[in-house]
N, C-alpha and C positions, 0 to 999 in steps of 0.2 A: 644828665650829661652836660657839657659844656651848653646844650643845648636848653637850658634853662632862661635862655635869652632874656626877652624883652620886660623888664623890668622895671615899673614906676619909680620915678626917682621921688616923686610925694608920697608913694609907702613908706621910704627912709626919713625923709621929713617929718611923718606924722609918728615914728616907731613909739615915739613916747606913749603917745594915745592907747596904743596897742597892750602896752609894757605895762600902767599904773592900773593900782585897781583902788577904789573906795572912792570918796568923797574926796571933790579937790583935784582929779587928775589933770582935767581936761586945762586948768589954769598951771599946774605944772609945766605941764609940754611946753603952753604958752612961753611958761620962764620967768612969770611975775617973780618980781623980788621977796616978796613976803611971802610965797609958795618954794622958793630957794631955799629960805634961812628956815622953813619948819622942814624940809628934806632934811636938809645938813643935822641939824638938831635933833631930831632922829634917829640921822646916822652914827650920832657922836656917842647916842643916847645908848644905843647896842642892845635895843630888849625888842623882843620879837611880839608879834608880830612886822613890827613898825620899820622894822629893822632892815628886814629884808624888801620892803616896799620902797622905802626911801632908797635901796641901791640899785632897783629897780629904776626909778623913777629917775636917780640925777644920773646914772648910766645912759638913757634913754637920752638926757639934756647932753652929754657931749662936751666941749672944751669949757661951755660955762659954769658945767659944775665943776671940774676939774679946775679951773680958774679961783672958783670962791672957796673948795676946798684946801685949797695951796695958800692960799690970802693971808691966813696966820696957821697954816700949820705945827710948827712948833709950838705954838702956845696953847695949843689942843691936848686934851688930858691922855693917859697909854692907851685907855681903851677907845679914845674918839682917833687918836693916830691911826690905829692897827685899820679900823673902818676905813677912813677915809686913802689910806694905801692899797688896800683891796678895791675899793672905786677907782684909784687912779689905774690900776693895773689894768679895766677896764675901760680905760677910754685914753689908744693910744693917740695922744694927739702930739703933733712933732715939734710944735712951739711949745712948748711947753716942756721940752727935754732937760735945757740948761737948768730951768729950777728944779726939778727930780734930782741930775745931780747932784748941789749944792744942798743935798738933804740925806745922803746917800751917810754922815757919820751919826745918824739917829742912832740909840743904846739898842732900840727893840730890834730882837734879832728877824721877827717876822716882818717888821715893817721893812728892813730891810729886803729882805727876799723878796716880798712886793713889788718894792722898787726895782730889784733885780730883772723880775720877770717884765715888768713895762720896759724896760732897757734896751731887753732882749728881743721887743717885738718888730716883726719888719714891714709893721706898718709904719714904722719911724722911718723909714726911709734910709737917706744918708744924713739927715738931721744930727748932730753934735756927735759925726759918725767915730771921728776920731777923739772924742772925750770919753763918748761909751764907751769902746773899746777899751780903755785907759782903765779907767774905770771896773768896767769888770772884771778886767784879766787880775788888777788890784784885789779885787774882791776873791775871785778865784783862787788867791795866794795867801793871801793874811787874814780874810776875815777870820774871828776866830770862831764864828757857828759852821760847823762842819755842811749842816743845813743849805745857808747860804753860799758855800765854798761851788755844793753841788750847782746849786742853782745858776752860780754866776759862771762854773763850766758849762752849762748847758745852753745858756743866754747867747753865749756864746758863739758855741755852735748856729744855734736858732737865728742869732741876729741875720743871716746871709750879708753880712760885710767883710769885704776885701779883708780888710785890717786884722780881724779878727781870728784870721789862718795864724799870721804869725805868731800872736799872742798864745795861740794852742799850744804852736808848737815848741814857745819856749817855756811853757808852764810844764812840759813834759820833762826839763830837767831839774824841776824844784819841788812839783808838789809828793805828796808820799804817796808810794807805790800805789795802794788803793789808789787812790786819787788819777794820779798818773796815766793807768790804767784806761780809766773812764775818759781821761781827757784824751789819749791818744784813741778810742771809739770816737767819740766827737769830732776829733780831728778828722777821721777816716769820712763822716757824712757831708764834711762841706764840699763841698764842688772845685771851690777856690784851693785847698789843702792838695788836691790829689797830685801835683807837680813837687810838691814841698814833702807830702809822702812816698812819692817813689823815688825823692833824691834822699832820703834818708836811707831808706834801702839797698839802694844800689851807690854802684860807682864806689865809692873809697868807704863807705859808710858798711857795703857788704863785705868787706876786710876782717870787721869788729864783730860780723854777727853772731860767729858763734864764741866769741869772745865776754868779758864779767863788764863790757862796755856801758851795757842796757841792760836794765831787768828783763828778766824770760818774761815776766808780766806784759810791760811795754811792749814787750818784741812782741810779744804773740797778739797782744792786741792791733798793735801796727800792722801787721801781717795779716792779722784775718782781713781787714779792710782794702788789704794791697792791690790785690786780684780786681775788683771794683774797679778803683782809681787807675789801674792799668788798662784794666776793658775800654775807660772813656777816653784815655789821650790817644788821638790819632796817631794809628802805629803803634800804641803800645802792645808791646811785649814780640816783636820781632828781633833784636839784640839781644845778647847771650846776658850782658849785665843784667838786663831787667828781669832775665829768666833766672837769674841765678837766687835771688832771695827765696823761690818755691824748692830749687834743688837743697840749700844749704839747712832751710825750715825742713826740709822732710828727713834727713839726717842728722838734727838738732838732739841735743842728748835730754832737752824737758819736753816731755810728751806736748805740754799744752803748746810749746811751739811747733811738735809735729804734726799736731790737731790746727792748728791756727793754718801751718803751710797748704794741707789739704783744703780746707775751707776756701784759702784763696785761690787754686788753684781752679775749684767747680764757681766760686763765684766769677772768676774772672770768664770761663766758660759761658756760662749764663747770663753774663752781663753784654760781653761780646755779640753774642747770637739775640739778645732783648735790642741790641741797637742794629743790626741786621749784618754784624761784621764774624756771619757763624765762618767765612771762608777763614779769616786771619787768625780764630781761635784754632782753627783748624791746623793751621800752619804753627801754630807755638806746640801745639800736644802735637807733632809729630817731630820737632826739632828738641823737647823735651823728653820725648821717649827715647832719642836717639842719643840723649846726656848725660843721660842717668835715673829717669823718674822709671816706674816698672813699667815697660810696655804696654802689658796689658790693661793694664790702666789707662792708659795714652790713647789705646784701641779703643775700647769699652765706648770713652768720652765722643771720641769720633763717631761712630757706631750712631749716637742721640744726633750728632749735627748730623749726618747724614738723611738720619731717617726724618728726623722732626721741624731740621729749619730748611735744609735743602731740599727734603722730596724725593731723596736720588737713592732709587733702589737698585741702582744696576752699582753706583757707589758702596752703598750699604754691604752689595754682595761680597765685595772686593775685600773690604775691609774685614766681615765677617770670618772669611777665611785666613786672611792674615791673622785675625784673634784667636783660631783653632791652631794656627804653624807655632805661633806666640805660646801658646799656654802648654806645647811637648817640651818647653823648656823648665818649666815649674815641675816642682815636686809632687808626688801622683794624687795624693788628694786634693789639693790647687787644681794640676790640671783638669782632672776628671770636671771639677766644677766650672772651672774656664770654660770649657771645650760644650760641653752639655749650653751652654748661652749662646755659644757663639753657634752652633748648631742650630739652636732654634733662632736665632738674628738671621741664619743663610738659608732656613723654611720661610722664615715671613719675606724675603725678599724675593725668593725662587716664585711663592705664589705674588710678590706683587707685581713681578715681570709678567704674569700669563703661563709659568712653566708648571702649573700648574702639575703634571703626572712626576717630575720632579721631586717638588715638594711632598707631594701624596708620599713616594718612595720614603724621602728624610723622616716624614713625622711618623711613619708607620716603625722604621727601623729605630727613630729615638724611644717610640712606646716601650717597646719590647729591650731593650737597654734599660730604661729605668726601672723598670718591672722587675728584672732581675738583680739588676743594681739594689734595689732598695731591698732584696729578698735576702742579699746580701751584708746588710747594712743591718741589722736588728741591732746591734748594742746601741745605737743611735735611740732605740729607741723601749723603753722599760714595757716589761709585761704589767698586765694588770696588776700582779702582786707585787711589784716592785716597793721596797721602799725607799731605795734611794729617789731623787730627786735632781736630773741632772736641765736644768735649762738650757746649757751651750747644746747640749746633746739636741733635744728638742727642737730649739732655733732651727738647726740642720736637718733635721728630718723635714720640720712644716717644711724647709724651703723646696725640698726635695721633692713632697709632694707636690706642692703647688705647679713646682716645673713640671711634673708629669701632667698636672690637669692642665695646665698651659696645652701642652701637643696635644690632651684630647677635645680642648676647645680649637685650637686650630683644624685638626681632624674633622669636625664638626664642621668649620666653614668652608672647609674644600668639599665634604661631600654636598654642601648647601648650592657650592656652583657649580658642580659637578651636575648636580640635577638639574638647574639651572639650562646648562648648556646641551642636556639630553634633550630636554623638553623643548627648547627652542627647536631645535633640527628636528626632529617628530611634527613638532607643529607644523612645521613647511613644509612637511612631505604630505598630513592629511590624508591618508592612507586609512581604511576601517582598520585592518589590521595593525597596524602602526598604534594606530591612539589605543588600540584594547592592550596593546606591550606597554605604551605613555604610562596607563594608567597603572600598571601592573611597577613599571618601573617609579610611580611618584612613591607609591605605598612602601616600595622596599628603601629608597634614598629617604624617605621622611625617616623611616622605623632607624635609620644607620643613624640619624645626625641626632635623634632621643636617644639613642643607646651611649652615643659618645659622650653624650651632655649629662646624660647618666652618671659615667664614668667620671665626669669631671663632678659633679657632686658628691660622689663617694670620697673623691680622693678630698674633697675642701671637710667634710665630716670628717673623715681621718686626722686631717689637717688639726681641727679645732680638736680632739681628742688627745692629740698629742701634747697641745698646750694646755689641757685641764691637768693631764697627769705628770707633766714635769715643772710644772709653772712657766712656761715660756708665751712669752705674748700670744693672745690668741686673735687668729684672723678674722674672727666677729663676722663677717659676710662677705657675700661672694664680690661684692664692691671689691675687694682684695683682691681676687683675681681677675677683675677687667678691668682694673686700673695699675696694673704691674706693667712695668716699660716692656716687657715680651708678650706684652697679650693683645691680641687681633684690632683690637677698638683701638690701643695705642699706637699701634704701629699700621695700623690701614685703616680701618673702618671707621675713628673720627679723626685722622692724619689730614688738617688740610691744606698740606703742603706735597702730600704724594701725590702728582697726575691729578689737579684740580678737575679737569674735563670728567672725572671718573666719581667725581665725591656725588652724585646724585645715585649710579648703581650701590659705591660703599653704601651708604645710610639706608640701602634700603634692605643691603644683605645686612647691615646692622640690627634693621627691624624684623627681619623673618628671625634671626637667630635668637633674638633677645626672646619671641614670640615662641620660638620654639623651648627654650629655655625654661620661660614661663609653663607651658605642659608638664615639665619635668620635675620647677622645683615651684609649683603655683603660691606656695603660702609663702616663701620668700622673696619672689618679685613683682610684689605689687603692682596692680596697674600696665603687667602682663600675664594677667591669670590667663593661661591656654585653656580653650575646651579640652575633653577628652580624645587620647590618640589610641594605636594600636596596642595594647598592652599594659595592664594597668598596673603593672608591676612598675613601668616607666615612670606613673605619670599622678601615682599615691603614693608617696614615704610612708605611709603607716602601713601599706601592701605591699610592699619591700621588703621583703626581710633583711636583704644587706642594710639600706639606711635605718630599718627600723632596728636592728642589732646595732648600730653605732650610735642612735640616738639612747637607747638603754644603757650602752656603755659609758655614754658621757656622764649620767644621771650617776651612775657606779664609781664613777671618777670623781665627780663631786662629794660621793658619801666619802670615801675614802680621805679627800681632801680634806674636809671637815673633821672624821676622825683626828686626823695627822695633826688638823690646826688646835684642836681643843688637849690633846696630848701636848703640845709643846707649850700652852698658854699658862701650865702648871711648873715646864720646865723653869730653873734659875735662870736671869738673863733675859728671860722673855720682853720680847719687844714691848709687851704692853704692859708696864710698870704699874699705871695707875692703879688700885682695888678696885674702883668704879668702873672705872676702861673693862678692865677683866671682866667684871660681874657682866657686864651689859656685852661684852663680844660674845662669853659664856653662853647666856642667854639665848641672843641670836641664834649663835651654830644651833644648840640644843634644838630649839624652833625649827630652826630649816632642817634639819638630820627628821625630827619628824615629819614635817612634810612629804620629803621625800619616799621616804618608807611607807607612809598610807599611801603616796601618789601608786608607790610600786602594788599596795595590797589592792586598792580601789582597782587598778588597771587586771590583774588575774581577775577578781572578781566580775569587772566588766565584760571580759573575754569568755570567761564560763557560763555566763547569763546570755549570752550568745548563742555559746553550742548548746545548751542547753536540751533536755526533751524534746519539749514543744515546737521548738526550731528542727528538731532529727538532724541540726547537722547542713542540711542541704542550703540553705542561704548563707548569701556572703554577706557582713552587714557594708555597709554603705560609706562613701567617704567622710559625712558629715557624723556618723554614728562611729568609726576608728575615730576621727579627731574627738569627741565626746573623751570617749575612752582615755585616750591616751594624750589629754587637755596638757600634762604637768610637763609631757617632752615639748610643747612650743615652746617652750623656756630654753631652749635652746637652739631655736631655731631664729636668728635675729633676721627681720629684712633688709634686704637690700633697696638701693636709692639708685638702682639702673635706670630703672626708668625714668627719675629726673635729668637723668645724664643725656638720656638719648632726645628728650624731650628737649633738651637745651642745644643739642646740636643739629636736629629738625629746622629748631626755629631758626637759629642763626644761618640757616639756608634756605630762608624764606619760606619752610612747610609751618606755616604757622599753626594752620588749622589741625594737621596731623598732632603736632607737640600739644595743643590744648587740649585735644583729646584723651591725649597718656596722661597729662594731668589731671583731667575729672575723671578718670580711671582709677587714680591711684587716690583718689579724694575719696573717692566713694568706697573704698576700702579701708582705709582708714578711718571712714565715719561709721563702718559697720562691722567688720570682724580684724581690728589689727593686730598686729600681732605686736610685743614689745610693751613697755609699759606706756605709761599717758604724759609721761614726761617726753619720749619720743615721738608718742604719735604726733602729740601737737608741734613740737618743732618740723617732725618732718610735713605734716599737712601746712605747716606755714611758709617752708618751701616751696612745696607745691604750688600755694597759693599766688607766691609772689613768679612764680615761671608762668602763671595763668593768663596772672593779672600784664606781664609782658605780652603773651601771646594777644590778648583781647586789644592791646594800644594797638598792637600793629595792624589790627583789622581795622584800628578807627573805632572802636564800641570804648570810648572815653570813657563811661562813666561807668561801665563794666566793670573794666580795670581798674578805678578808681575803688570800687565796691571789694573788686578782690586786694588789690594793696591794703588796702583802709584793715579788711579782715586779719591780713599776715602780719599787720602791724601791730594790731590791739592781742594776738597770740603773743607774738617775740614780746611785748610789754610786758603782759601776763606771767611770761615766762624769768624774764627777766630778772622783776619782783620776786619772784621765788627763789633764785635765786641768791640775791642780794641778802634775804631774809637766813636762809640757809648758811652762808658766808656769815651774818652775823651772831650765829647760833654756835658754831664750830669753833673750838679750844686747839684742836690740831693744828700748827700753820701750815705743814703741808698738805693736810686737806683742803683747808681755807687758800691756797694756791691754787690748786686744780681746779675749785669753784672759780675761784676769780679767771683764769684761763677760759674758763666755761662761759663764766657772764661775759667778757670780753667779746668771744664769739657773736653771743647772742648780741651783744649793743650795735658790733657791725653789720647782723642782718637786719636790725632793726630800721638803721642807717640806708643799706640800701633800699628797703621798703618807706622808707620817708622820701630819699633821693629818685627812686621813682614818681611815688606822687607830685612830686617835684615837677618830673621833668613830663608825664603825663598831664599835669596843669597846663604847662607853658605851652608844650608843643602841640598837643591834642583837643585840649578843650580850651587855649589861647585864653589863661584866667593867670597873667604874671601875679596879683597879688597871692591867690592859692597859693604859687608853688615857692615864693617868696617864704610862706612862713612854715611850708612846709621842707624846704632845703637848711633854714635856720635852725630848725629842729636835727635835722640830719647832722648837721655839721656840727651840735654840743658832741653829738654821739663819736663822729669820726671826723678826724684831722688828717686824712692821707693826704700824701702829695697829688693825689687825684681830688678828693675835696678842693687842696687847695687853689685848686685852675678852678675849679668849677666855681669858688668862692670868688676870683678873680674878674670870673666875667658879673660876677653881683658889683664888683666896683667898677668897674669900665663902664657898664651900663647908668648906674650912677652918679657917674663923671668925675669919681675916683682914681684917675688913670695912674700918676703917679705909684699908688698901692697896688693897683692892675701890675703895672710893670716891675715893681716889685716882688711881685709875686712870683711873676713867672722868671726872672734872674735867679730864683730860689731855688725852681724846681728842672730840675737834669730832662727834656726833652726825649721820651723813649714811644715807642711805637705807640703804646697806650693809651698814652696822653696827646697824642699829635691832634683828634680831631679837635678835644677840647681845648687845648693850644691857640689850635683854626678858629675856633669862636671867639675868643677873648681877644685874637688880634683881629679879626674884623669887628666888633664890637671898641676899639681901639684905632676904628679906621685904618689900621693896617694893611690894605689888601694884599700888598704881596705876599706878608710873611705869611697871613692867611690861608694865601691860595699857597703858597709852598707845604703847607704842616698837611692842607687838604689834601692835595695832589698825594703827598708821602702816606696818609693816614688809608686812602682809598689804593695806593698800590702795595702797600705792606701788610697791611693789616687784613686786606678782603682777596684771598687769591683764589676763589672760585665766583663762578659769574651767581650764582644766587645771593650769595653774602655779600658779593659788591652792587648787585643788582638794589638787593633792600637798604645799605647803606645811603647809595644815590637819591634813593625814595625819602630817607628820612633828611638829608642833608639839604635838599629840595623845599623841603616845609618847615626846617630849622629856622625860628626867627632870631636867634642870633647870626646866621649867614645873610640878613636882609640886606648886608649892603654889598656885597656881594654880586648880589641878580645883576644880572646885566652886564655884566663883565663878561667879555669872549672866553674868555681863559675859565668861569666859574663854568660856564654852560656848557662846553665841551669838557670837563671832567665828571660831568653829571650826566654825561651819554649824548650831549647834542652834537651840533658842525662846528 
């Protein structure tokens, strides 16, 4: 965190030390001149090893190599240029601006770009603020490597200089569409732009919009970014002007500006409510439904700020119903699906009022509606023999189901309080008689909320059936349905903004239900494997015959699938052109079409070896003995990652010990029987790890935590590598995208498990040099706008202030960031803005007394807050007088 404090400013002094490796370093660092000129010479020289030591090396030196390398640059050979512009890219030093300049008409089109990107850094400050700027937008225009063209729009961007807005946004009427494009995105991310983009939109500019003014390109790109830029200027989007570029976008006759208008429309939503202004977005989606945009849309959006930034479930109700009056004006397939949302939006609020018998009434009467509804609906969805193949159809079924197991997971948590609230009152009465009914009555409410949970499993197996046999996404795990905006965890049980005073009961109905869940689907949620309950029909899918018939049917969908795919592989046209491609998908299927077909002959054979003689019949074999058997159906059974979920919202309400728990729960399942390949398990135990390795800092077991970071770190590495290796094995580029999308992933969890050890160094085992080289690692990996505060307080601490301040002019101020804001400006001696970001970080951010409880704790032993203590104003935000 920001809280990466207290930071040797002789680490940075010494970095060279750290940095060179072989013979000679330690006189490097030094900076002897005869240790300069064999770097430089090395670097000129371009042959590795050497190569990369020496960039290493005069990197580590700082303005003086950058000094000696500039000294006769030109007179340097192509390949000692290209070197020594990749050094200077590294080491922005701001004196030294003017002469980059005055080099900037070099042939080499890389050495250029080099220079671009040192141009662009803001560690230059305001340094030759108005040359650069010149300069790049120059470049951005005529250079002729399209290369560089990019580079010097993005520089741009990057630089955070005033000047730099304008420049964007006159390069948007010369460079070529592509171009254009990208520069009006750039435009859209500086901070400084966002007045200069919504006066392009509005006011006399939104005359032209649907006009041959602007390319749909631009537009749409200006557009997606609008929404943003409006969210941050106070007040925006209360005037019909500013509302009218989303009206005019959504009625634009090029989709992609119909796509760009939405876009802005849920960003400007979201960006509104991240600054804590969900009332004013509030007020534009209701003055925009009233304009033209579809109501129910306008509703829906409200619906999320009600429930998720305001808390306000007696609101939620309100609107709820308005969204069901709304949606008898749409057309009856529309409505039907309007109505059926807004329906379950006026059950989750009726139960988060307390009306509890209410609700009960709503979600029982929507079962029995979708039930038939969907009984209703078959062409939605192909029999087994089908051969068509319809996806849209598909799509609308899973959703259908899922809404149905949505009310029988809701159904589940009312009877969960229901018993709840029996038991209590029995309790107090203490009655002999009384508790022999208690007990009579837990076994029947247990048996209802497995039956429903049941229900809701069935329906998620149906769910994924439907997307094997029509190709439509499939919902892969029950994460799908407790992470839908209408499902219980969303909208109350990890909500914590609903009735704060109440989040310690939520999480804890959170944990019985998760717990009960676990009984019913043990081998997909991890780390809540339930013991055994009433009925083992409940609480074994291989003792199922409903789930164990739609686990076979999946298997059946699959053969068919594969039939289908190796039938069309022959067809003319076929996607897969290659011979080689062909031969090796051919293959494949062949392989798997086998598999499956022994899995299906091995499993009768296993079943008859059962009933066999010997047995007469009379035994039933055993859970561990069905799963033996019927080994090839886990293949379809993916686990779920609940329990990291619930485990991370324990913690941040200070149940530490509980959340460490579900973590070495779900470890220890993962180290012995998991389910999913080893590709998964290891990512997911490295999860794991790192939610552990949290829980153990905040108990104070430092080196615990350290052991568990340390581990989730050398996995994501591991994993990583494998990746990258895989990316560079792959001839497809859209496969080789989704890899890289993949590895991307993985570099930011790697990132936050270095940025932990990071912040575990500093703050818990007070070792600033550890967490020093452990955040410089983090930060190759990720550059967010959160890195970069956090980078910030490395220079303040440092006595970098200038680059401190720099930094944070750069980065847009949102709840997220407020703490680590608060450290960088006390770190900067700043107290008040300090104690402002503090004060705003611990009443936005923490709205229940346990989360702001443990924040206080942490805030307290932050030694970037050192200067702080003692401040009236510090100690009474921290709980004192």
């Amino acid at each position: 965190m920001g809280a990466l404090g207290t930071l040797l400013a002789t680490l940075l002094a010494n970095a060279a030390a750290l940095l060179l490796t072989g013979a000679g370093a330690g006189q490097a660092a030094g900076g002897s001149d005869a240790e300069l000129e064999r770097w430089v010479r090395a670097l000129d020289a371009a042959r590795e090893p050497e190569w990369t030591q020496a960039l290493a090396a005069l990197s580590a030196l700082g303005p003086p190599a950058a000094e000696r390398v500039l000294s006769d640059f030109q007179a340097a050979g192509f390949a000692a240029r290209r070197a020594r512009a990749i050094l200077l890219a590294e080491i922005p030093a701001p004196a030294l601006s003017t002469r980059v300049l005055a080099l900037l008409g070099d042939p080499d089109p890389l050495v250029r770009r080099q220079f671009v990107l040192l141009l662009g850094n803001p560690a230059l400050a305001e340094e030759a603020a108005a040359e650069r700027v010149l300069a790049l937008e120059r470049l951005a225009l005529e250079d002729p490597s399209r290369f560089v063209r990019n580079q010097a729009r993005e520089a741009l961007a990057d630089c955070g200089l005033a000047a730099a807005v304008a420049a964007l946004d006159r390069a948007l009427e010369r460079l070529p569409l592509d171009e254009a494009e990208k520069a009006a995105a750039s435009l859209t991310q500086l901070s400084g732009g966002r007045e200069r983009l919504i006066r392009r939109l509005t006011g006399a500019a939104a005359q032209e919009f649907s006009g041959a003014g602007m390319p749909d390109g631009v537009r749409a790109a200006l557009l997606a970014g609008y929404g943003r830029a409006l969210a941050e200027v106070p007040g925006g989007g209360e005037e019909r002007r500013e509302r009218l570029p989303f009206l005019l976008g959504r009625t634009h006759p090029a989709l992609e500006v119909q796509v760009a208008a939405r876009t802005a429309l849920a960003s400007f939503v979201a960006r509104a409510a991240e600054l804590s202004e969900a009332a004013r977005a509030e007020r534009v989606l209701a003055e925009l439904g009233e304009e033209g945009w579809p109501a129910v849309e306008c509703l829906r959006r409200r619906l999320d700020l009600a429930w998720l930034e305001r808390g306000d479930a007696q609101g939620a109700l309100e609107l709820a119903r308005a969204l069901e009056r709304a949606a008898q004006a749409l057309p009856p397939d529309e409505a039907e699906a309007w109505e059926l949302r807004a329906r379950i939006f006026e059950g989750a609020a009726l139960t988060a009022l307390g009306r509890r018998d209410e609700a009960a009434r709503l979600f029982d009467e929507l079962a029995r509606r979708l039930e038939a509804s969907r009984a209703r609906r078959d062409d939605l969805f192909p029999s087994p023999r089908a051969r068509e193949w319809t996806e849209g159809g598909g799509s609308a079924q899973i959703d259908r189901l899922h809404l149905s197991a949505l009310v029988h997971l809701w159904r589940a948590l009312l009877a969960l309080e229901a018993s709840a609230g029996d038991v209590r009152v029995l309790e107090e009465l203490r009655v002999l008689e009384e508790l022999r009914v208690l007990e009579e009555l837990r076994v029947l409410e247990e048996l209802r909320v497995l039956e429903e949970l049941r229900s809701v499993h069935v329906l998620f197996l149906e769910s994924r059936l439907v997307a094997m046999r029509t190709r439509a996404s499939d919902p892969s795990t029950l994460d799908s349905l407790f992470e839908r905006d209408l499902s219980p965890h969303s909208l109350i049980l990890f909500n914590e903004k609903l009735a704060p005073e109440q989040r310690g009961p939520a999480l804890d109905r959170a944990v019985q239900l998760a717990e009960a869940f676990g009984q019913v689907a043990p081998l997909e949620l991890m780390g809540l494997e339930g013991q055994g309950a009433p009925g083992r029909e409940l609480t074994d899918v291989f003792f199922d015959p409903t789930r164990l018939a739609l686990l076979k049917e999946l298997r059946m969908a699959e053969t068919r699938d594969i039939d289908r795919r190796m039938r069309e592989l022959n067809l003319p046209g076929s996607e897969t052109r290659d011979p080689d491609q062909r031969e090796n998908l051919a293959r494949y299927l062949s392989y798997r079409l086998h598999e499956l077909r022994k899995a299906e002959s091995d499993e009768k054979g296993g079943l008859q070896e059962e009933r066999g003689p010997e047995s007469l019949g009379s035994e039933v074999p055993s859970g561990a003995r069905l799963r033996e058997i019927h080994a090839q159906l886990l293949e379809y059974m993916t686990p779920s990652m609940h329990a990291h979920a619930l485990a991370g919202e324990l913690r941040s309400e200070g149940r530490t010990s509980a959340a460490r728990v579900l973590c070495e729960r779900a470890l220890a399942t993962l180290s012995t029987a998991p389910l999913g390949s080893s590709f998964w398990s290891e990512l997911s135990s490295a999860r794991f790890e790192l939610l552990r390795g949290s829980t153990l800092m905040d108990e104070s077991r430092p080196r615990e935590a350290e052991q568990a970071y340390q581990g989730a770190e050398r996995r994501l590495a591991a994993i990583q590598t494998q990746m990258e290796e895989r990316q560079a094995a792959v001839t497809d580029p859209e496969v080789a995208r989704q890899i890289e999308v993949q590895t991307r992933v993985i570099r930011e969890l790697r990132g936050d498990a270095l940025l932990s050890l990071a912040v575990n160094a500093n703050v818990r085992m007070g070792d600033p040099a550890r967490a020093l080289e452990y955040f410089e690692r983090a930060y190759e990996l990720n550059q967010s706008p959160f890195m970069r505060i956090l980078r910030a307080c490395y220079r303040a601490r440092s006595g970098k202030k200038d680059e401190a301040r720099t930094v944070l002019r750069s980065v847009m101020p949102v709840p997220s960031l407020y703490y680590n804001i608060a450290c960088t400006h006390a770190l900067l001696d700043e107290k008040e803005e300090a104690l402002d970001y503090l004060e705003r970080d611990l009443r936005e951010n923490h709205p229940t007394a346990g989360s702001l409880a443990q924040k206080r704790e942490w805030a307290e032993k932050d030694p970037d807050l050192a200067s702080l203590r003692g401040e009236p104003r510090f100690e009474r935000l921290l709980g004192g007088k």
